[in-house]
Backbone as ProteinMPNN parsed JSONL, in Angstrom:
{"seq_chain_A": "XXXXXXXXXXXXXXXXXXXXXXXXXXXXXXXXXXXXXXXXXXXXXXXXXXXXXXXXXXXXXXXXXXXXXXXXXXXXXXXXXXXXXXXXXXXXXXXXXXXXXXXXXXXXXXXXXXXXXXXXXXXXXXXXXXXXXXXXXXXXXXXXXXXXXXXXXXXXXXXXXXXXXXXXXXXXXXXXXXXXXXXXXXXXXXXXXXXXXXXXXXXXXXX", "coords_chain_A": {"N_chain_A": [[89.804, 82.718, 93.56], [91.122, 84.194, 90.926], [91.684, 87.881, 90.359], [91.495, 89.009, 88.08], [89.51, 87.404, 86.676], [86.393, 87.412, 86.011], [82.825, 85.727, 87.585], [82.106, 84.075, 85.782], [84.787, 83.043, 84.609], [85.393, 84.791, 82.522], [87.613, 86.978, 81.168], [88.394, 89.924, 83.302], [88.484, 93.595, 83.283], [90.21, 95.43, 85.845], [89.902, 98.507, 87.775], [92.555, 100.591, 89.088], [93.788, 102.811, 91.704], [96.214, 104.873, 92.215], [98.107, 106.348, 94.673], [100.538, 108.707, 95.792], [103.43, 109.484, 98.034], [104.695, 111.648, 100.537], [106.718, 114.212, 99.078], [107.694, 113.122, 96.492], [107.599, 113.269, 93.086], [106.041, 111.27, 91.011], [108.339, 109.841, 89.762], [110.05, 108.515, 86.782], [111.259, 106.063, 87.953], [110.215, 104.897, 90.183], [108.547, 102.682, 91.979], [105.953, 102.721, 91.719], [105.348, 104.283, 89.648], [106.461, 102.461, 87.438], [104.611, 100.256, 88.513], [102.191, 101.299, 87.719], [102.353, 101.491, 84.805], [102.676, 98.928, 83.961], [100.773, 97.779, 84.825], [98.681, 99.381, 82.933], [99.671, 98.399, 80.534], [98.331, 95.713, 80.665], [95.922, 96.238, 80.29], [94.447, 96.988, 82.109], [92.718, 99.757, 83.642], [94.255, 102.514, 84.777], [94.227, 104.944, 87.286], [97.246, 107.666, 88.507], [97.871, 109.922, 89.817], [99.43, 113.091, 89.927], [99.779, 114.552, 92.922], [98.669, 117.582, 94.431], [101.293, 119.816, 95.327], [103.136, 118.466, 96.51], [105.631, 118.648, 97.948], [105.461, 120.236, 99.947], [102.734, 119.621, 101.005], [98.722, 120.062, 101.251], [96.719, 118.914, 103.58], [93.563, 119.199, 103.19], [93.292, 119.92, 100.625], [94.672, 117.544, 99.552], [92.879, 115.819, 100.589], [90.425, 116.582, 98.985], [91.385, 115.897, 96.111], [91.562, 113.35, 96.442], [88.98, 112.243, 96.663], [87.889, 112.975, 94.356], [89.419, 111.251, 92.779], [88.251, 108.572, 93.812], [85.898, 109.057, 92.583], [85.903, 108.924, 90.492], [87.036, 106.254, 89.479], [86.574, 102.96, 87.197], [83.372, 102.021, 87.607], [82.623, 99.478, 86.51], [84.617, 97.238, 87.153], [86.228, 95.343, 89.426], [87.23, 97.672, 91.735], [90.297, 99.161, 93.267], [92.665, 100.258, 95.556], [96.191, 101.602, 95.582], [97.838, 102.408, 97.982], [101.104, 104.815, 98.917], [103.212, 105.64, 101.795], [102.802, 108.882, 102.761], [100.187, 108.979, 101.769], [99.273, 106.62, 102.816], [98.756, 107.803, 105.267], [96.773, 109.616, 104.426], [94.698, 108.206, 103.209], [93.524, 107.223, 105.557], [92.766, 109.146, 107.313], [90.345, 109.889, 105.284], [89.202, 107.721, 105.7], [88.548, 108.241, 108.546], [86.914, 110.723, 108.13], [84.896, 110.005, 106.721], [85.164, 110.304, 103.859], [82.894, 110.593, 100.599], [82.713, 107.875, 98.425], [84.578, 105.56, 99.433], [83.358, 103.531, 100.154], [82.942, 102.1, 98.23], [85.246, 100.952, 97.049], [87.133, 98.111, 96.546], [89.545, 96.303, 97.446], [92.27, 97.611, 99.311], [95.794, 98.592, 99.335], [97.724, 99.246, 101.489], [100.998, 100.546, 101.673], [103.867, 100.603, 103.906], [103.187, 103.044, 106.042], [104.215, 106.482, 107.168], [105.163, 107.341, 110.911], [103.535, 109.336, 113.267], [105.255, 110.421, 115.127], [107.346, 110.749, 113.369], [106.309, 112.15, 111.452], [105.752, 114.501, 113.09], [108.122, 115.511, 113.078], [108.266, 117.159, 110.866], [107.691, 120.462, 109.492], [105.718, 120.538, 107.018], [104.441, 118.244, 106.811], [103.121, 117.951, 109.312], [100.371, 118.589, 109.841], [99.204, 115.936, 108.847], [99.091, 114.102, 111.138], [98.473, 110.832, 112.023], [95.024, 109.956, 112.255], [92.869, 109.361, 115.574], [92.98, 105.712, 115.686], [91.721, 103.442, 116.613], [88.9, 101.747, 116.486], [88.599, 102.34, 113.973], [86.921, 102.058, 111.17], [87.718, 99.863, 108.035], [86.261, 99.919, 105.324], [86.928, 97.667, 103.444], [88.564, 94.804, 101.969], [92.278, 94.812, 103.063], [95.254, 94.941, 102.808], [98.655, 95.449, 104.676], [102.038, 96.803, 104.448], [104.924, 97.036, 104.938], [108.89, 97.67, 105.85], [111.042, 95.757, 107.581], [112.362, 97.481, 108.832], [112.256, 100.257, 108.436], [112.777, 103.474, 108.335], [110.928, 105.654, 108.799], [109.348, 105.085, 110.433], [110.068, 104.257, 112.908], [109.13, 102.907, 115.4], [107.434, 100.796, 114.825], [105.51, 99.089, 112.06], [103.6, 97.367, 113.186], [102.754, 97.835, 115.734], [102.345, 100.832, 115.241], [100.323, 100.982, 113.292], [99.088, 98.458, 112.838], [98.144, 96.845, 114.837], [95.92, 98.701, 116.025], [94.219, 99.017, 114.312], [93.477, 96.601, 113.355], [94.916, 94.68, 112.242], [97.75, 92.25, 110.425], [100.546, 92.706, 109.794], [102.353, 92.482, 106.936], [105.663, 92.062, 107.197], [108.748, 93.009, 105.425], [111.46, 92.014, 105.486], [114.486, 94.388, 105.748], [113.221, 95.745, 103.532], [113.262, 98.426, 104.372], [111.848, 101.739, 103.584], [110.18, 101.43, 101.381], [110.961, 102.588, 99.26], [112.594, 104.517, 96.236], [115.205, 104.827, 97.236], [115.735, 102.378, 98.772], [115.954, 100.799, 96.958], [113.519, 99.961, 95.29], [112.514, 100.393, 92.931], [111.302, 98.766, 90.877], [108.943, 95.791, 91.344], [107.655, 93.27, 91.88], [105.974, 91.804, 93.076], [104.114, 93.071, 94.238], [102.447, 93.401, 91.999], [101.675, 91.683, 91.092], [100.067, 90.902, 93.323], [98.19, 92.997, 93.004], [96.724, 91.757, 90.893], [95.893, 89.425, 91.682], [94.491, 88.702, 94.3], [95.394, 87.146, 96.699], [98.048, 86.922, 96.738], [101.88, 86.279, 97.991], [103.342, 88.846, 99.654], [106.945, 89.749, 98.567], [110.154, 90.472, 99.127], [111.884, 92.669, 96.502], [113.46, 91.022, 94.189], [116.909, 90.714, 94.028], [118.753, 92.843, 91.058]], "CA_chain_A": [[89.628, 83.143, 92.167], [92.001, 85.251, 90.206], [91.187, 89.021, 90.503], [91.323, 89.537, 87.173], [88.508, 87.32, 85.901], [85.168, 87.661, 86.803], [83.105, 83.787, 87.961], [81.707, 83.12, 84.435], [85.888, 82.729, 84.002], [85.901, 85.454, 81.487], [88.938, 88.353, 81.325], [87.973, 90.876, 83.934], [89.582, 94.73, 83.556], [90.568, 95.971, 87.045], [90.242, 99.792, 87.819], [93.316, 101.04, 90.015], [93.951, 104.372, 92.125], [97.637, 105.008, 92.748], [98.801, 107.248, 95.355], [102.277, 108.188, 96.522], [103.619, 110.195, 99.559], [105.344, 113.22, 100.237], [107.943, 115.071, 97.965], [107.279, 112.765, 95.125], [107.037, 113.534, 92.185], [106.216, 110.858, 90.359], [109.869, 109.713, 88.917], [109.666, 107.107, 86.306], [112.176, 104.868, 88.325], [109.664, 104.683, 91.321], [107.922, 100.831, 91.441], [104.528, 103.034, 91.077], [105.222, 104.213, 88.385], [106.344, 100.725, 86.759], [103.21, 99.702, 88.516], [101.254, 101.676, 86.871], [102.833, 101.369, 83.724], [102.328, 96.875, 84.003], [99.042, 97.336, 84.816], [98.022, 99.811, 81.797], [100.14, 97.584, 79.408], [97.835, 94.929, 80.797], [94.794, 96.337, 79.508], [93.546, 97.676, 83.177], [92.341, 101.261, 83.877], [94.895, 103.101, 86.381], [95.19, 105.968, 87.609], [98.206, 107.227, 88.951], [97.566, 111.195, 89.59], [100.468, 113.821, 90.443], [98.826, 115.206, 93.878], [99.038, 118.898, 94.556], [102.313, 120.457, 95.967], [103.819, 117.269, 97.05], [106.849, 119.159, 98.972], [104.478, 121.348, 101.075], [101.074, 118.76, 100.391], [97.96, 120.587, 102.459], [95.928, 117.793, 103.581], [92.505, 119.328, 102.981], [93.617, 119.67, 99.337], [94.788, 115.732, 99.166], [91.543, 114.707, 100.742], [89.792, 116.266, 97.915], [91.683, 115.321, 94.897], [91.182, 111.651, 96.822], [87.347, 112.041, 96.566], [87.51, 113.115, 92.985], [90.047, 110.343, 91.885], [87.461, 107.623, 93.685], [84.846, 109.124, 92.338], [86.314, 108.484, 88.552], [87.079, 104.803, 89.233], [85.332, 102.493, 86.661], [82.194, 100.754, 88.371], [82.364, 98.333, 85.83], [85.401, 96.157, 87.494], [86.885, 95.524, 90.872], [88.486, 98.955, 92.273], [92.047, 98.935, 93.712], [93.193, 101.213, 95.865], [97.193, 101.345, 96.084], [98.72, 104.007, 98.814], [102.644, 104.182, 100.139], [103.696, 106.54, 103.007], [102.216, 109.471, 103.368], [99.235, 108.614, 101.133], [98.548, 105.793, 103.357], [97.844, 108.216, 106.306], [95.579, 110.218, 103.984], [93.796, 107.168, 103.287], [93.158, 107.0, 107.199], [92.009, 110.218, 107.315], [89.393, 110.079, 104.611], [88.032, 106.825, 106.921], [88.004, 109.103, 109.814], [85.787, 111.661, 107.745], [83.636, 109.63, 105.788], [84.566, 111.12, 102.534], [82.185, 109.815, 100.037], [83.352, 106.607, 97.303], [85.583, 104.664, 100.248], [83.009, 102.343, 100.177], [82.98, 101.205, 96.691], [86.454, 100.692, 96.569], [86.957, 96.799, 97.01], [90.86, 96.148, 98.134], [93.13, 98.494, 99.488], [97.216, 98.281, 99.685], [98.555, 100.256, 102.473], [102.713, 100.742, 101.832], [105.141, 102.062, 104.534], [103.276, 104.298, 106.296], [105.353, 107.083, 108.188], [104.477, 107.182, 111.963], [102.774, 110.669, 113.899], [105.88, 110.601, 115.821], [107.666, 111.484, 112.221], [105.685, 113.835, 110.652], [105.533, 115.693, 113.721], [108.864, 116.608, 112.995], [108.612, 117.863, 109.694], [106.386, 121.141, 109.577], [105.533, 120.619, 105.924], [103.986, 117.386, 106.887], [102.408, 117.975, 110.621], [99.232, 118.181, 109.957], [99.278, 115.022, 108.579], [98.971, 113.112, 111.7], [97.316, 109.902, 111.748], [93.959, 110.42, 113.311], [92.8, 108.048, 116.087], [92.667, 104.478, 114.837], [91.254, 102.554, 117.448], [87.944, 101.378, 116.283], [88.303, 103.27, 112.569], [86.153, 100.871, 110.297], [87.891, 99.747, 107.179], [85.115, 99.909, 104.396], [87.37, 96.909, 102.226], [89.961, 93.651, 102.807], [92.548, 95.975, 103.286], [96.87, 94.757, 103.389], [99.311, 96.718, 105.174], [103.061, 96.15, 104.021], [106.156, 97.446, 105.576], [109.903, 97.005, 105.904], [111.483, 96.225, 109.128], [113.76, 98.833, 109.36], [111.681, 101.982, 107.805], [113.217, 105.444, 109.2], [109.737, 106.418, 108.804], [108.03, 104.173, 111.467], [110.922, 103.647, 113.685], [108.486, 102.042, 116.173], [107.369, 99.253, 113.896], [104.165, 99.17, 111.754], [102.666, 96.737, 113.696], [102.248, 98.524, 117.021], [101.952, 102.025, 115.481], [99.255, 100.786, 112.6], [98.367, 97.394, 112.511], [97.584, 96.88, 115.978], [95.012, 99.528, 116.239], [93.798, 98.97, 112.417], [93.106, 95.251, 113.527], [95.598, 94.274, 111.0], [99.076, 91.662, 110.818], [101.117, 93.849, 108.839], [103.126, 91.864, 106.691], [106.614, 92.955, 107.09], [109.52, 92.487, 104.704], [113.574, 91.622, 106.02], [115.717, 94.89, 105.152], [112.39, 96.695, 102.857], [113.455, 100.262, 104.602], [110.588, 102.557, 103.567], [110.523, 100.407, 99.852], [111.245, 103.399, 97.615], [113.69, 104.585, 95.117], [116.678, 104.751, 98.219], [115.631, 101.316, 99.338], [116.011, 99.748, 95.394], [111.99, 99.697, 94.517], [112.182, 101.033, 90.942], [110.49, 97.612, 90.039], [108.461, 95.272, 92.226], [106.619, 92.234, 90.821], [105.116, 90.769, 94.006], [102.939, 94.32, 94.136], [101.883, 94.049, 90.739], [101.099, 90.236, 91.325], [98.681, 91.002, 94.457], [96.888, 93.769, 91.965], [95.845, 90.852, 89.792], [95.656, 87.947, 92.714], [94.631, 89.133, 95.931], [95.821, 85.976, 97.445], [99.474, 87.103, 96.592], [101.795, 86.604, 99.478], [104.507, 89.736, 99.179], [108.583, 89.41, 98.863], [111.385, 91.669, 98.888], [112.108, 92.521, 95.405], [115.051, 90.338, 93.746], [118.113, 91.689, 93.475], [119.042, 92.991, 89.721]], "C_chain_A": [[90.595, 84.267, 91.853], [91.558, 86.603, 90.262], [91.218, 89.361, 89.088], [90.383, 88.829, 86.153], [87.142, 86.988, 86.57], [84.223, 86.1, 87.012], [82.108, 83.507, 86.78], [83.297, 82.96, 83.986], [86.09, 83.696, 82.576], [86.944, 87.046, 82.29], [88.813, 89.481, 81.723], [88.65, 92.402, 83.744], [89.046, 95.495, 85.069], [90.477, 97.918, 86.98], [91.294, 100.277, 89.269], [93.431, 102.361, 90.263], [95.329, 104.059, 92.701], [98.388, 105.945, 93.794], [100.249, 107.186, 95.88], [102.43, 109.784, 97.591], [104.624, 111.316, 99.219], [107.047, 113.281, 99.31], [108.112, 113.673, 97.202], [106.546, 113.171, 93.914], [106.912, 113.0, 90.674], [107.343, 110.127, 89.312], [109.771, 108.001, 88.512], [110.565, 105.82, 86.72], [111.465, 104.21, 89.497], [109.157, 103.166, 91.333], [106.301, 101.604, 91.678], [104.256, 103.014, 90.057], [105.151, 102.943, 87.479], [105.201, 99.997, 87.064], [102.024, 99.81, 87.352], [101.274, 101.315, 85.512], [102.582, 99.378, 83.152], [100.929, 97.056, 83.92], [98.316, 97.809, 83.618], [98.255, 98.877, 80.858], [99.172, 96.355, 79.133], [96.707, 94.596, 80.529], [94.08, 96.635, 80.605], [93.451, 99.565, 83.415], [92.977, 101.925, 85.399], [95.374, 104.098, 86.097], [95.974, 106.566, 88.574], [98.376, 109.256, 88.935], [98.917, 112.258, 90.528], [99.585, 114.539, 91.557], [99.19, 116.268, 93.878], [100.26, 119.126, 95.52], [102.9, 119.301, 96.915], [105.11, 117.604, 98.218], [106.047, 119.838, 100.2], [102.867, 120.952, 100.635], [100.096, 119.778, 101.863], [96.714, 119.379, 102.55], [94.048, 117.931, 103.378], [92.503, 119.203, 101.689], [93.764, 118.288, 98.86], [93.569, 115.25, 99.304], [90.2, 115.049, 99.665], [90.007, 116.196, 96.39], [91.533, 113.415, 95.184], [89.897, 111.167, 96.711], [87.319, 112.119, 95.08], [88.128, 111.82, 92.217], [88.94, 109.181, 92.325], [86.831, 107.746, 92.886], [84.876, 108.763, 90.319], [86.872, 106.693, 88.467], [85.687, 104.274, 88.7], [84.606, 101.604, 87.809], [82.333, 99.529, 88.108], [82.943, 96.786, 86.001], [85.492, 96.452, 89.081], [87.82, 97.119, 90.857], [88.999, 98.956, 93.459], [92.576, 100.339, 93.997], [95.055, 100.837, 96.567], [97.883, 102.731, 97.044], [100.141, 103.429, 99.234], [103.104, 105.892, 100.426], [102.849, 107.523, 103.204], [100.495, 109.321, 102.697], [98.456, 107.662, 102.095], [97.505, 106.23, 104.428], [96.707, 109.302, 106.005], [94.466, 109.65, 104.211], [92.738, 107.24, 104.77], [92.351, 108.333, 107.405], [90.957, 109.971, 105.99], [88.268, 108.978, 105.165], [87.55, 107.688, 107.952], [87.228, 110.158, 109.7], [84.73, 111.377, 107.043], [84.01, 110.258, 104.637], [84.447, 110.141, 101.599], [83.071, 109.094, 98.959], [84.135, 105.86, 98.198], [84.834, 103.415, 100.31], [82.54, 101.383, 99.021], [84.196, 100.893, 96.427], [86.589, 98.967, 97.318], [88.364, 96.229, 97.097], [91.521, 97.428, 98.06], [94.64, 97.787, 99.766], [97.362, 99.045, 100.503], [100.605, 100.184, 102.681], [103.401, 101.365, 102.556], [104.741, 103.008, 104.726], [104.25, 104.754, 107.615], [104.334, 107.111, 109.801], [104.359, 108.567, 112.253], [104.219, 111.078, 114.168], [107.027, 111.32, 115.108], [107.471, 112.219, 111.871], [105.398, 114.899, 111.395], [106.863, 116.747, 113.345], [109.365, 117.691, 111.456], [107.335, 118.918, 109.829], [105.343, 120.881, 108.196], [104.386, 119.394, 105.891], [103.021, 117.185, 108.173], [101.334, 117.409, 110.467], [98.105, 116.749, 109.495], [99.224, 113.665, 109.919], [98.203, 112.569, 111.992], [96.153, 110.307, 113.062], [94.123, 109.467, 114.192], [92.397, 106.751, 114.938], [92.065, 103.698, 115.573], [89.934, 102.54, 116.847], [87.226, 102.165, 115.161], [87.918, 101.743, 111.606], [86.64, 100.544, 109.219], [87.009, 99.359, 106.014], [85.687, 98.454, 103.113], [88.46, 96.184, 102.966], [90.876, 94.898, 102.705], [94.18, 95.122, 103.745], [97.463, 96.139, 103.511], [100.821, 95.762, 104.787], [104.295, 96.906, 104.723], [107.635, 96.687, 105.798], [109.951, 97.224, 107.416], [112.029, 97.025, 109.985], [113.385, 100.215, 108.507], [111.766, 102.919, 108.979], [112.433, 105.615, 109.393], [108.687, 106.158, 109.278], [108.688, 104.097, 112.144], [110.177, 102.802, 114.916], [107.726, 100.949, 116.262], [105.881, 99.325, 113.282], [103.124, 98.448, 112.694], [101.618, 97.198, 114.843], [101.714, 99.652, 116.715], [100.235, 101.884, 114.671], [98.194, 99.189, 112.373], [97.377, 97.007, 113.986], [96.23, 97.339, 116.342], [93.84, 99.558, 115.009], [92.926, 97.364, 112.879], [93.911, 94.21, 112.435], [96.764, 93.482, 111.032], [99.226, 91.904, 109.297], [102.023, 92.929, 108.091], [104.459, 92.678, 106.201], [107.756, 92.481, 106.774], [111.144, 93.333, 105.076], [114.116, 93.139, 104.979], [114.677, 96.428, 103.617], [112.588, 98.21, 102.921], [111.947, 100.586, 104.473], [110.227, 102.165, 101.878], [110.102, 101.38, 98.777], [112.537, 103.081, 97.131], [115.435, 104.281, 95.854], [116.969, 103.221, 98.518], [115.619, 100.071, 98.204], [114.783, 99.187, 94.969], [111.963, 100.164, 93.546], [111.34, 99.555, 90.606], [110.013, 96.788, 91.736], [107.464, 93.881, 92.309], [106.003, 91.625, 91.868], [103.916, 92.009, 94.09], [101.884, 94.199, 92.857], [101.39, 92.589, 90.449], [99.901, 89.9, 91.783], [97.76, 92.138, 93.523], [95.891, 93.132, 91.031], [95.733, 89.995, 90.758], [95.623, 88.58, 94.075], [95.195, 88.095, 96.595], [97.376, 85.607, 97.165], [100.016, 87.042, 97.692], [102.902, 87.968, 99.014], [105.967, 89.334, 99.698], [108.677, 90.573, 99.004], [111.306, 91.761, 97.359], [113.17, 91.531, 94.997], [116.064, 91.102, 93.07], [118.776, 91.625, 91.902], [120.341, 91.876, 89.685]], "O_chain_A": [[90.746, 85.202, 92.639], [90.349, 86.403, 90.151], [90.741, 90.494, 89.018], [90.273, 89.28, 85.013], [87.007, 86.324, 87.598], [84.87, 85.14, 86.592], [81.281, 82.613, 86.963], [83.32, 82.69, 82.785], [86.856, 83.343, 81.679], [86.927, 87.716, 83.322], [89.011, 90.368, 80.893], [89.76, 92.318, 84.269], [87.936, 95.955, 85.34], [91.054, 98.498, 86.06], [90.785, 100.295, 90.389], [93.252, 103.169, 89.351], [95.546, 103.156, 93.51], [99.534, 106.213, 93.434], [100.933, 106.229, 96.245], [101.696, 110.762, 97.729], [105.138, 111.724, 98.177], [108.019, 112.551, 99.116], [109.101, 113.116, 97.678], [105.342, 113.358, 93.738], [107.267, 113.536, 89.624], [107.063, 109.931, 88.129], [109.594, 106.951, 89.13], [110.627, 104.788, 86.052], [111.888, 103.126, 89.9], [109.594, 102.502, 90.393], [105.407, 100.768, 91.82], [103.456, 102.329, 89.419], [104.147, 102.486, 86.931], [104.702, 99.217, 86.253], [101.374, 99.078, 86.606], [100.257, 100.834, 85.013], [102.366, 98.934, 82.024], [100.126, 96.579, 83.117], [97.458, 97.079, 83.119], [97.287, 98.411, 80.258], [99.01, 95.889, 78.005], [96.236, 93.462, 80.444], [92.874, 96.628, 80.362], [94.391, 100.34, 83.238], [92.531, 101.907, 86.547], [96.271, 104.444, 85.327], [95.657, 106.204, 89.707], [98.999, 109.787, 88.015], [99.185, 112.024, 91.706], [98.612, 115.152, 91.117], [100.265, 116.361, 93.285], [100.168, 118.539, 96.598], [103.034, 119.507, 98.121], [105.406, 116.863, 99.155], [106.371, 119.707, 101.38], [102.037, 121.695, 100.112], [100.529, 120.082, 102.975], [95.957, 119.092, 101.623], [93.332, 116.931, 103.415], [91.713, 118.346, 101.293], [93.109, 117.861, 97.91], [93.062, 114.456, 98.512], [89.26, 114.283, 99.454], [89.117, 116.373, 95.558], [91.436, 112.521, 94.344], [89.614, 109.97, 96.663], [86.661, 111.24, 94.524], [87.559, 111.345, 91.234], [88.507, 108.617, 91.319], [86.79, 106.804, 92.094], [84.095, 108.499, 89.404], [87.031, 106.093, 87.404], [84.528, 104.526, 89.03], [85.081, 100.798, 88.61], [82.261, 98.594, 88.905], [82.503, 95.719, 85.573], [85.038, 97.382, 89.748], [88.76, 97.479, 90.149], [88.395, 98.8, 94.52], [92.845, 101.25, 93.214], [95.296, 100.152, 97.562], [98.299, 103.805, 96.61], [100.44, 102.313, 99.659], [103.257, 106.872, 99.697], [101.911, 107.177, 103.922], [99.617, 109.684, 103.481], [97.239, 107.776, 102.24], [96.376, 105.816, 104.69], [95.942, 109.788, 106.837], [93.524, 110.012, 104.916], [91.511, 107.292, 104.854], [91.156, 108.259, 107.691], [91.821, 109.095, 105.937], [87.042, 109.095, 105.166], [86.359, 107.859, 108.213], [86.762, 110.696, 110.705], [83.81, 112.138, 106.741], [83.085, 110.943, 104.201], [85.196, 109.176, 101.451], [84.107, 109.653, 98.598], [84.696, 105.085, 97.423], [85.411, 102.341, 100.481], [81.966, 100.294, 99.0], [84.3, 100.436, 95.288], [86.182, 98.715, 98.452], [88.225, 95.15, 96.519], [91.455, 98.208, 97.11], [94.741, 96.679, 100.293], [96.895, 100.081, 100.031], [101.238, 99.827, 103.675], [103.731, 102.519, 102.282], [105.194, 104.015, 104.182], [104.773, 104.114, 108.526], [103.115, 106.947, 109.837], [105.076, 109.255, 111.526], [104.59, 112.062, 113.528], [107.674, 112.207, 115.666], [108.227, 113.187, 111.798], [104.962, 115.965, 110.961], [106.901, 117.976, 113.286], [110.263, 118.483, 111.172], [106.214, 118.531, 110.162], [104.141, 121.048, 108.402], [103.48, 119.482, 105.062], [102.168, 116.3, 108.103], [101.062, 116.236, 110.726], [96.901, 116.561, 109.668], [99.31, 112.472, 109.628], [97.136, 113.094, 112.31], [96.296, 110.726, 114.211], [95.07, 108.686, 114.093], [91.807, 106.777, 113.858], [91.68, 102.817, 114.804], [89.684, 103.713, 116.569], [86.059, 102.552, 115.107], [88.567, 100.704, 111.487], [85.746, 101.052, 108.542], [87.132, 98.161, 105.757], [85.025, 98.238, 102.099], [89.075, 96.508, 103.982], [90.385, 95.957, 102.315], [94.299, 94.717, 104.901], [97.224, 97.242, 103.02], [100.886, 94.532, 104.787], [103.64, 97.87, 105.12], [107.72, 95.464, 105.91], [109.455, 98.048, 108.184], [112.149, 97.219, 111.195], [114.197, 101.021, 108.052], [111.163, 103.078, 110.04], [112.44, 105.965, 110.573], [107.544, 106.535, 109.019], [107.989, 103.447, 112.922], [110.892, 101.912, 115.377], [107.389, 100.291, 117.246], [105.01, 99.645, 114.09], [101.997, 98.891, 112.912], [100.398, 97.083, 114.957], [100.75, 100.004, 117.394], [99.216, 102.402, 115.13], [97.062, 98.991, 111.933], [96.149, 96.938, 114.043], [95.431, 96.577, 116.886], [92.758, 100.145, 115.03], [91.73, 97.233, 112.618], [93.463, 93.163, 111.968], [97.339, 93.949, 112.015], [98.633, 91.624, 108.255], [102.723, 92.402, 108.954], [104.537, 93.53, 105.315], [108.177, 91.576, 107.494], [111.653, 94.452, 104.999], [114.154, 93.075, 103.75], [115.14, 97.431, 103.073], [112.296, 99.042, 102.062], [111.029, 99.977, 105.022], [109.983, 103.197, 101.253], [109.326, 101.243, 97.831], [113.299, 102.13, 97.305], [116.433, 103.785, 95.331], [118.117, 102.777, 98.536], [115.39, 98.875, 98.386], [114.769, 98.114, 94.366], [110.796, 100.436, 93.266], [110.562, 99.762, 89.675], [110.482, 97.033, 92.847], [106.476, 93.882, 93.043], [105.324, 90.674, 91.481], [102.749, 91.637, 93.97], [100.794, 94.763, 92.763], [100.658, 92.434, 89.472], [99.014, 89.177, 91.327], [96.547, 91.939, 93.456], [94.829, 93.535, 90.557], [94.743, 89.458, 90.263], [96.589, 88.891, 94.773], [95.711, 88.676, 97.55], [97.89, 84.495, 97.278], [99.376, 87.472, 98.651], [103.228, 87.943, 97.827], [106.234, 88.806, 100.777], [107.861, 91.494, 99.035], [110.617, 90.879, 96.848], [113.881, 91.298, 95.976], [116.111, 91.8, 92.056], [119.262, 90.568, 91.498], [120.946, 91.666, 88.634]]}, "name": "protein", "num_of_chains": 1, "seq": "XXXXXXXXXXXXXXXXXXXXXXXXXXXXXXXXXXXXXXXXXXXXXXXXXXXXXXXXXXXXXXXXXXXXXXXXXXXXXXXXXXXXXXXXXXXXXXXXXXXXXXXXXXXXXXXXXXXXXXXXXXXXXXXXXXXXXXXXXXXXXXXXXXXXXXXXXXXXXXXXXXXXXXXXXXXXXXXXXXXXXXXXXXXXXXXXXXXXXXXXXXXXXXX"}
């Protein structure tokens, strides 16, 4: 069934949560933004929230502007949680603490997250490393997406997150870390799977 209509076949509105990863700040060329921006046009409820101090993020701070943004998703539809990079390993951390609304949220995206082995070397980002994952419960279906060649996993999503997640990461030829460097300003297979969970994901097509 289509994610966007509910099974009497009438025109469902979706509520989305948008997160994005370090030193972003939101830039309307990002393929969030444009996400976001498709999906409102579309007549769904998303939000798409500038997190605190994005260059120097403190992860106790993220994990509770992440409780407050669940906690404002409408009830009334399916809620859509989209994360990419460092957002994703928030995500992970708010499993590994229980913080409350994770389990009303009913699909998650996981984009390009960076690996421990990364963020160790940035101080700004340290404390950011992924908790254990081995037998961390995912409260929702739950895709993981990655390029093959992301700087910011160099050891491959599969082994560092999917593996341990219980997850087959689907991972896209040449993606990098699929921001603004890597030519994601737009993205239509993302914004496909937001309305059709049963999307499979591409590369973008080249302008």
């Amino acid at each position: 069934m289509n994610a966007t209509t509910d099974p009497t076949g009438n025109s469902a509105t979706l509520s989305f949560l948008v997160l994005h990863g370090w030193q972003n700040h939101r830039p309307p060329g990002h393929w969030q933004h444009w996400l976001a921006d498709r999906l409102t046009e579309a007549g769904h409820h998303v939000t798409y929230p500038q997190l605190p101090d994005p260059d120097d993020p403190v992860l106790e701070v993220w994990l509770g502007e992440l409780g407050r943004h669940l906690g404002e998703l409408d009830a009334g539809g399916e809620r859509v949680v989209v994360a990419h990079s460092l957002s994703v390993v928030l995500w992970l951390h708010a499993l590994a603490r229980g913080v409350p609304g994770l389990d009303a949220v009913d699909r998650v995206l996981l984009v390009a997250p960076p690996s421990g082995s990364v963020l160790a070397r940035y101080p700004e980002v340290r404390e950011f490393a992924p908790p254990r994952l081995d037998g961390l419960a995912l409260p929702a279906p739950t895709r993981l997406v990655a390029g093959d060649d992301d700087p910011y996993c160099p050891e491959g999503v599969q082994s560092v997150y999917g593996d341990p997640l219980g997850l087959t990461a689907e991972v896209l030829t040449g993606a990098a870390h699929l921001d603004l460097d890597a030519g994601y300003g737009s993205w239509p297979s993302v914004r496909d799977w937001c309305l059709d969970a049963d999307t499979k994901f591409t590369v973008r097509p080249e302008r």
